[in-house]
C-alpha positions as CSV (number, residue, x, y, z in Angstrom):
1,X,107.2,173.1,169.0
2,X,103.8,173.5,167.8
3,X,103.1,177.5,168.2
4,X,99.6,176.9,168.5
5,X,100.3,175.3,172.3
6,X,99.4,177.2,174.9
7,X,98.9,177.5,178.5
8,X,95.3,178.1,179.8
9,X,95.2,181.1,182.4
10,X,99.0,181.8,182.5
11,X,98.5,185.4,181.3
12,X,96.5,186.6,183.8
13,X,97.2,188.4,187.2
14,X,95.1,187.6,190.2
15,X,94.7,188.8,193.5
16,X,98.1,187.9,195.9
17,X,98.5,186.0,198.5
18,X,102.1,187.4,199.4
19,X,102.4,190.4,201.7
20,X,104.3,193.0,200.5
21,X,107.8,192.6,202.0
22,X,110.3,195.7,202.1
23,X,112.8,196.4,200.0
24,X,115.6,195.5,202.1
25,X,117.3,192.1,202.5
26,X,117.1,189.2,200.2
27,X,120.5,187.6,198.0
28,X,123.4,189.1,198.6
29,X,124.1,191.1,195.9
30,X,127.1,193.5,195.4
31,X,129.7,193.2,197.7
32,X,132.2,195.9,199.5
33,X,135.1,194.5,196.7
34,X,132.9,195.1,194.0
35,X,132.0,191.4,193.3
36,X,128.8,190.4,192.9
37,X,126.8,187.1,195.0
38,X,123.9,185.6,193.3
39,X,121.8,183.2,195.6
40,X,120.3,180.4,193.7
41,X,117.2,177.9,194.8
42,X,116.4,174.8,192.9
43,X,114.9,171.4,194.1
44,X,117.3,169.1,192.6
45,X,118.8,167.3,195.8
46,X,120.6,164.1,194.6
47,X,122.3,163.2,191.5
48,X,122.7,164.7,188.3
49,X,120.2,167.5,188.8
50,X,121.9,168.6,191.6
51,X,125.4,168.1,189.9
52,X,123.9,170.3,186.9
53,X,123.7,173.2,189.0
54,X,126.6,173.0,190.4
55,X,128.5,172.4,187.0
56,X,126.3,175.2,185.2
57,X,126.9,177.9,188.2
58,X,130.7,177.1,187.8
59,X,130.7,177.4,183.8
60,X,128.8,180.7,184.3
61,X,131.1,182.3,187.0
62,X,133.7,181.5,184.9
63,X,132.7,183.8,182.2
64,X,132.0,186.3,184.4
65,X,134.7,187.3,186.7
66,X,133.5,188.6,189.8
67,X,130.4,186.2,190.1
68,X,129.8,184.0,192.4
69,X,126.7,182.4,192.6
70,X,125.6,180.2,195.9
71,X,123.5,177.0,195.5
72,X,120.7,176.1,197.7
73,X,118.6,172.9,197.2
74,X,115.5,172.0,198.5
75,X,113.2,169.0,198.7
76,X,110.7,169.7,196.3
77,X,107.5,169.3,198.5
78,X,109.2,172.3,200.9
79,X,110.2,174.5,198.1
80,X,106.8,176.3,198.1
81,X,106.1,177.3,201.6
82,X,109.9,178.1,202.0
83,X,109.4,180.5,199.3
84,X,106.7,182.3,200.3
85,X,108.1,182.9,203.6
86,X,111.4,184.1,202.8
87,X,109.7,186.7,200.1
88,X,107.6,187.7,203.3
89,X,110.8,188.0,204.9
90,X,112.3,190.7,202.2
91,X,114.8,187.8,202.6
92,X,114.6,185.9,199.5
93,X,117.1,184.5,196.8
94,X,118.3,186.1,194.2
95,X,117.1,183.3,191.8
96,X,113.9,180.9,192.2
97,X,111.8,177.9,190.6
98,X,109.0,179.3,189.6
99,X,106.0,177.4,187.4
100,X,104.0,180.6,186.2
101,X,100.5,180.6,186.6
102,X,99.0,182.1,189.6
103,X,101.4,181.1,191.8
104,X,103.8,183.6,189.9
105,X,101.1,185.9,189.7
106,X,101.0,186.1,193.5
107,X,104.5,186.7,193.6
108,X,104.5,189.7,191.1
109,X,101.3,191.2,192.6
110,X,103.4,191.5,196.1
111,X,105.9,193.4,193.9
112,X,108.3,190.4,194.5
113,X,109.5,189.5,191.3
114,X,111.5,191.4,188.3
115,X,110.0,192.3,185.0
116,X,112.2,190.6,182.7
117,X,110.2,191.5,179.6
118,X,113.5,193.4,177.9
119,X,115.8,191.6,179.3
120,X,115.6,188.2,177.9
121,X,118.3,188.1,175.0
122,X,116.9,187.5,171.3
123,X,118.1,184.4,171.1
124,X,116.7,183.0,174.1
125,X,113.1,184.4,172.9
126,X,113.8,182.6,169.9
127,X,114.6,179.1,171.2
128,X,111.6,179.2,173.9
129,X,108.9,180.9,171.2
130,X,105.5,180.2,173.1
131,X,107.1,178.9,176.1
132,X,107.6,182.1,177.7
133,X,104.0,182.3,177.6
134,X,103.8,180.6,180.8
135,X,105.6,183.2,183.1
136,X,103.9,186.3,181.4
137,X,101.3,188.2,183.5
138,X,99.3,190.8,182.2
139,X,101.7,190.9,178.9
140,X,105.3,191.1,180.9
141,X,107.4,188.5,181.2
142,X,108.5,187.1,185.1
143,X,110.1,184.1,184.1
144,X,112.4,182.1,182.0
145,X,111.5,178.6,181.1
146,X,113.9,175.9,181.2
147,X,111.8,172.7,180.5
148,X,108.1,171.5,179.8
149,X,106.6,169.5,181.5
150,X,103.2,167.4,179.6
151,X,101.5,165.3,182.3
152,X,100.5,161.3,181.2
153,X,100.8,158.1,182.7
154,X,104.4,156.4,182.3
155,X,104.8,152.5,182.5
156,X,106.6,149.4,182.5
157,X,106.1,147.8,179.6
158,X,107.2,144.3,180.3
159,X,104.2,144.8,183.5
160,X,101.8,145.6,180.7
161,X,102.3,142.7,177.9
162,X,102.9,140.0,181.2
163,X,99.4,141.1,181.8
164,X,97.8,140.8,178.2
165,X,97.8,144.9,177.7
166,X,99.0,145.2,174.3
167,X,97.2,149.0,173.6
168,X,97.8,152.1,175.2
169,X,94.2,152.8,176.8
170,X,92.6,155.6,174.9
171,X,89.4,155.5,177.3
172,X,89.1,155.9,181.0
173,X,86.9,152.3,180.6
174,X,89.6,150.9,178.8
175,X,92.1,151.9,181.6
176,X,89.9,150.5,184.3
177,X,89.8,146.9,181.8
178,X,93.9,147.0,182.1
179,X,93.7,147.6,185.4
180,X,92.2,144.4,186.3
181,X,94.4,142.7,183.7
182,X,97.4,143.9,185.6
183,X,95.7,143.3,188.9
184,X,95.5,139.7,188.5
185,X,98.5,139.5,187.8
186,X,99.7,140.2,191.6
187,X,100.8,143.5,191.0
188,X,99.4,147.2,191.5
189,X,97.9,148.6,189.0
190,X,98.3,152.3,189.2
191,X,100.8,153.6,191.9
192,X,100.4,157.1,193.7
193,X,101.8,159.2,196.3
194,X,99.3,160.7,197.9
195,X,100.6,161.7,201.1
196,X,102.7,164.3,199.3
197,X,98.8,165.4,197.8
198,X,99.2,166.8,194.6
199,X,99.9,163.3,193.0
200,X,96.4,162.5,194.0
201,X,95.4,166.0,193.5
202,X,96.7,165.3,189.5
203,X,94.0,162.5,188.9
204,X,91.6,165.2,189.5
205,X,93.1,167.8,187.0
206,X,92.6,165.3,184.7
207,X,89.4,164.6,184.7
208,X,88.7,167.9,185.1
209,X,90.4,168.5,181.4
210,X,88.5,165.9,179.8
211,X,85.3,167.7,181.7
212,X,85.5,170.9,181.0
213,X,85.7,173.2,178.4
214,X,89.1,175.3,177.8
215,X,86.9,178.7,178.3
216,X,86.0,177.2,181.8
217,X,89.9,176.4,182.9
218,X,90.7,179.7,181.4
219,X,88.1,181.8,183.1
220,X,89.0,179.6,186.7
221,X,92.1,181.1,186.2
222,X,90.6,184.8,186.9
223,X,87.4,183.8,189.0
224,X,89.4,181.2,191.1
225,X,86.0,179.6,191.2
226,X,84.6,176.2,190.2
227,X,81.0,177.4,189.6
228,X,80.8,175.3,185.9
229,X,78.9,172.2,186.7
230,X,81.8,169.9,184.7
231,X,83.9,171.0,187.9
232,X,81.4,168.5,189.9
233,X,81.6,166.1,186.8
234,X,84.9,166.1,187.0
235,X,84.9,164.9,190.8
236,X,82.3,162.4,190.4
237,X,84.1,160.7,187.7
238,X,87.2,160.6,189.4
239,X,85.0,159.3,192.1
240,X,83.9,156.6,190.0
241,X,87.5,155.5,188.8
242,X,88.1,155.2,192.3
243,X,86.0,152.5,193.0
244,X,87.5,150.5,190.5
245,X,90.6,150.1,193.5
246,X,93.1,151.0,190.8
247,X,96.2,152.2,192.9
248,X,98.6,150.8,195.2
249,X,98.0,149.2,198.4
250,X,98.4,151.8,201.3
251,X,98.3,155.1,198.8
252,X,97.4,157.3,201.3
253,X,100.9,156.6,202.9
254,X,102.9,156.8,199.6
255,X,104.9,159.2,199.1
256,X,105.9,160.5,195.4
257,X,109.5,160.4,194.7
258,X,111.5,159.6,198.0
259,X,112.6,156.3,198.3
260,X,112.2,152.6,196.6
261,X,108.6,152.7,198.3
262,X,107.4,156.2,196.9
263,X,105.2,155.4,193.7
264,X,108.4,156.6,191.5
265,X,109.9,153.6,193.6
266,X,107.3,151.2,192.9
267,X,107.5,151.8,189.3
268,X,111.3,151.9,188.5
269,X,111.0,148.5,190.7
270,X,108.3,147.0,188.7
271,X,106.3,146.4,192.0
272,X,103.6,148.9,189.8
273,X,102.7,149.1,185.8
274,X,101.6,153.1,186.0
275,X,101.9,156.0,187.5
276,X,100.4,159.5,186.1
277,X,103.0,162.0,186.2
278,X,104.7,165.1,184.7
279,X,108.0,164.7,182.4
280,X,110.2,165.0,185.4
281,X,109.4,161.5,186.0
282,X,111.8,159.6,184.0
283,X,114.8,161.4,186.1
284,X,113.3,160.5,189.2
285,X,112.7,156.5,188.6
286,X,116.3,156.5,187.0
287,X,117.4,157.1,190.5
288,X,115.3,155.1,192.2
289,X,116.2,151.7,189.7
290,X,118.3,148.9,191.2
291,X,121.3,150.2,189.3
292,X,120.3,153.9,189.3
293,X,119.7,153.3,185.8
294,X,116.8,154.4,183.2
295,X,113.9,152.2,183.5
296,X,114.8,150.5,180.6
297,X,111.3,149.4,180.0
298,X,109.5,153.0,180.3
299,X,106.8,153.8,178.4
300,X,104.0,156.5,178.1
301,X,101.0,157.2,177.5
302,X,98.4,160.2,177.7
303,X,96.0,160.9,179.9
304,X,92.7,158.7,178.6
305,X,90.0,160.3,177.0
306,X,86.2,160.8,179.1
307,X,83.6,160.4,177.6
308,X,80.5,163.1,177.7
309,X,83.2,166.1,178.9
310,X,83.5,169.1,177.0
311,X,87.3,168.9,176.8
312,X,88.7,168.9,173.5
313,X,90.2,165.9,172.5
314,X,93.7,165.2,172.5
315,X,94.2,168.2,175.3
316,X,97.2,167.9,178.0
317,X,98.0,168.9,181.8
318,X,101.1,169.9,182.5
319,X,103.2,173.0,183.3
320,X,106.4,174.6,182.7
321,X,109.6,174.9,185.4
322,X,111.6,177.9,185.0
323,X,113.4,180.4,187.2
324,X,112.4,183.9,188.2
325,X,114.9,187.1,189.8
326,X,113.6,188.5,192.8
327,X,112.9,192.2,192.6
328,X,115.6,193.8,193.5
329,X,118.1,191.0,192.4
330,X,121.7,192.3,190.8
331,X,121.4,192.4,187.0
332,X,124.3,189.3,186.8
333,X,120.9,187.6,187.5
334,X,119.2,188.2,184.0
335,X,122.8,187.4,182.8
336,X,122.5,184.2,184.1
337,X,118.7,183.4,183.4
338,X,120.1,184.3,179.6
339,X,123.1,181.5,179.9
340,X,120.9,179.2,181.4
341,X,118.6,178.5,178.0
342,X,121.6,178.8,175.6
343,X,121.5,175.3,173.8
344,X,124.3,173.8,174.9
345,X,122.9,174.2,178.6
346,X,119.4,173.1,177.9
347,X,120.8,169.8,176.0
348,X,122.2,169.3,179.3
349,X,119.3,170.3,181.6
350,X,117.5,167.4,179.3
351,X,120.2,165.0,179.6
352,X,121.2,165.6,183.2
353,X,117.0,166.1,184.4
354,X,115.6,163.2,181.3
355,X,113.0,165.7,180.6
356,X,111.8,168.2,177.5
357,X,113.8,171.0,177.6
358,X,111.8,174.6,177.1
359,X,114.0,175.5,173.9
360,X,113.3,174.6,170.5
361,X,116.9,174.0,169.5
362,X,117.7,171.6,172.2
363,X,115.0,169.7,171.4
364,X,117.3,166.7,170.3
365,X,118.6,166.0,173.4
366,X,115.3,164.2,173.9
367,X,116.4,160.2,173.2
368,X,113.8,158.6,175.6
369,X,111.0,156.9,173.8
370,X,108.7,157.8,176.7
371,X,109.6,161.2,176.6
372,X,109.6,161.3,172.7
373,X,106.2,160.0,172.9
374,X,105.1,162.6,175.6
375,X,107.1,165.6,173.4
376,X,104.9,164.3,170.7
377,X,101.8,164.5,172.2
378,X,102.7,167.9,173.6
379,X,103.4,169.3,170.4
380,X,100.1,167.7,168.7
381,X,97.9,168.9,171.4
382,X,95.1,171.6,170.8
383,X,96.3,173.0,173.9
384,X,97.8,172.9,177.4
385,X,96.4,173.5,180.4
386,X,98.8,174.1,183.8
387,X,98.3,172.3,186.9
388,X,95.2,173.4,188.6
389,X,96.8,174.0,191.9
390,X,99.5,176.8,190.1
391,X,96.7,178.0,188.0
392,X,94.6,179.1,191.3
393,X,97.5,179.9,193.4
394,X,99.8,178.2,196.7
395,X,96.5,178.8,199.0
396,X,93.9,178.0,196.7
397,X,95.5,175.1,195.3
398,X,96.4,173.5,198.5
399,X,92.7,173.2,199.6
400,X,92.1,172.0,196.1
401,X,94.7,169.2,196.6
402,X,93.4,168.3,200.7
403,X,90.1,168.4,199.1
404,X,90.8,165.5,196.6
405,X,93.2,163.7,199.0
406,X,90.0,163.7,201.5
407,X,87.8,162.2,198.6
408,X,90.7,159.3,198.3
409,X,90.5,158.6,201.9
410,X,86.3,158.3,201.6
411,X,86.1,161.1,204.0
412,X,85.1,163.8,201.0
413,X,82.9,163.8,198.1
414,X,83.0,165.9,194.4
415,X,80.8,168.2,195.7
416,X,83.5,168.6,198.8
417,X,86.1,169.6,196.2
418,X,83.9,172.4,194.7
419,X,82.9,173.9,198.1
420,X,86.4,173.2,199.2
421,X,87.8,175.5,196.7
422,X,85.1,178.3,196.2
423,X,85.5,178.9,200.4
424,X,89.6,178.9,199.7
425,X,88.8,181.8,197.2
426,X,86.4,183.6,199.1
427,X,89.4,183.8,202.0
428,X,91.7,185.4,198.9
């Protein structure tokens, strides 16, 4: 992957959010018999995510007598808050998700998370090169990555060219011209969850890219603060796009990836042509397909350019999923983060997830030609910047995301969203 890539405000701590639990409690650890539990959360509830877990937990206990490592999944939209209360709790897992930024920051300023800075093998630093990047805070590592995730809009093709859209929209005007295309052809557009909130919440953070400059995202990530007038921009030209009715009818109720109906539903049913999403997506519609197949159809594109920001062109949203050890974890729990990016296991996180895996050597696994497309423009891009509401942090990022889902029900305004967050951060 392209080494100049980075991730805007990763490497920075900022003030927590987590009170400091005690030492005590959290995973099991070692046992009377001198065996060892590792507790494990993920958010892979159904399918082959889940299975992957399962099959890689198995492989590594098997390798290492006197392991035993014990799965938890969680919905995805639950993961968060059931996080944060069982660190609170001195009651945490062994192993987490974690997606860097200040999320992660929060979590290592409580005193919550291990420094894994000499523990990752060679190898694995290696194979994830910048990557790592995106769990470090204030130069140690806290994280290992296990896929990247480049944000764009994915779509059904065959929608598209039944509606006369032959081009990928490279400006937010052209986008509005295809969506009235696809509109009259009886179909929706755009589809988005927004009762889940952060799809909705994502619209923003992209206009927000195109608006402002990468010294602005970067400095957010320390001030928590949108005093930059593009943050304003940003809202009033999502504002704008909203008007244009682009998204599917009854969005507020949608929600993201449950169901046929979510807007992952919509799309792997051709009932939408878009949705604007992270790389996870093309798992997620695979399960929600008649057949429970890939969309065979899928496309991608990025994010259209806005013009009059001060966003370098050809810049990308995303993030990176990994998995942290809590604090006082066994060391079998570095041993496993180290087994879990070894190639032939990240060839099969891409397989099993249908997403960019974080290492460089199991790049190849990657056969979609949305995701080749997306992996593409990841690599290409003059840099990254991670989603807004893990850059500022669980409680700052949540009234960043009610703020925009307000705005999408006509009860807020762009201004709303700035005021909305700078109060959230004066609360930190």
């Amino acid at each position: 992957m392209n080494t100049r890539t980075i991730l805007a405000g990763t490497a920075l701590a900022v003030a927590g959010t987590l009170a400091l639990a005690g030492c005590a409690g959290g995973g099991s650890g070692q046992n009377a018999d001198g065996s060892v539990t590792l507790t494990l959360w993920h958010n892979s509830t159904t399918g082959d995510g889940k299975q992957y877990w399962e099959d890689t937990a198995a492989a590594f206990e098997e390798v290492n007598p006197g392991v035993t490592i014990e799965i938890q999944s969680l919905q995805n939209e639950e993961m968060d808050g059931k996080l944060q209360t069982a660190l609170n709790s001195g009651d945490a897992p062994d192993l987490f998700m974690a997606r860097g930024g200040g999320k992660l920051a929060d979590i290592v300023k409580a005193g919550q998370a291990m420094d894994l800075t000499d523990k990752i093998s060679p190898e694995a630093k290696t194979a994830l090169g910048t990557s790592l990047g995106a769990f470090e805070v204030d130069g140690k590592n806290y994280g290992m990555p296990v896929a990247v995730l480049p944000s764009g809009i994915f779509t059904s093709q065959d929608l598209l060219t039944a509606a006369g859209v032959t081009a990928a929209p490279a400006t937010i005007s052209d986008l509005e011209a295809a969506n009235a295309k696809i509109r009259a052809t009886g179909v929706a557009p755009i589809a988005v969850g927004a009762k889940d909130a952060w799809p909705a919440a994502h619209w923003y953070y992209n206009f927000a890219l195109r608006a402002c400059s990468k010294d602005v995202l970067d400095a957010a990530a320390e001030s928590r603060s949108f005093d930059d007038p593009c943050w304003l921009e940003a809202g009033e030209n999502l504002q704008s796009f909203l008007e244009t009715q682009p998204f599917n009818e009854g969005f507020l109720t949608t929600a993201a990836q449950q169901g046929a109906g979510s807007s992952a539903g919509l799309l792997a049913n051709h009932q939408a042509a878009m949705e604007l999403m992270g790389a996870w997506n093309p798992g997620v519609i695979a399960s929600l397909t008649p057949d429970e197949q890939p969309l065979a159809d899928l496309g991608w594109f990025p994010f259209p350019e806005v013009p009059g920001g001060d966003g370098e062109e050809g810049a990308i949203m995303g993030g990176v999923d990994g998995y942290s050890c809590w604090v006082n974890a066994p060391a079998q729990c570095t041993d496993f983060l180290n087994f879990l990016v070894n190639q032939e296991n990240q060839e099969r996180y891409a397989d099993a997830f249908q997403t960019i895996p974080a290492s460089s050597e199991a790049t190849g696994a990657v056969t979609t030609p949305a995701l080749q497309s997306a992996l593409e423009a990841y690599t290409d891009a003059p840099y990254v910047s991670v989603w807004l509401d893990t850059l500022y942090g669980q409680n700052i990022g949540n009234a960043l995301n009610v703020a925009v889902v307000d705005m999408f029900a006509g009860k807020g305004t762009p201004q709303g969203i700035v005021d909305g967050v700078n109060a959230a951060a004066a609360r930190s």
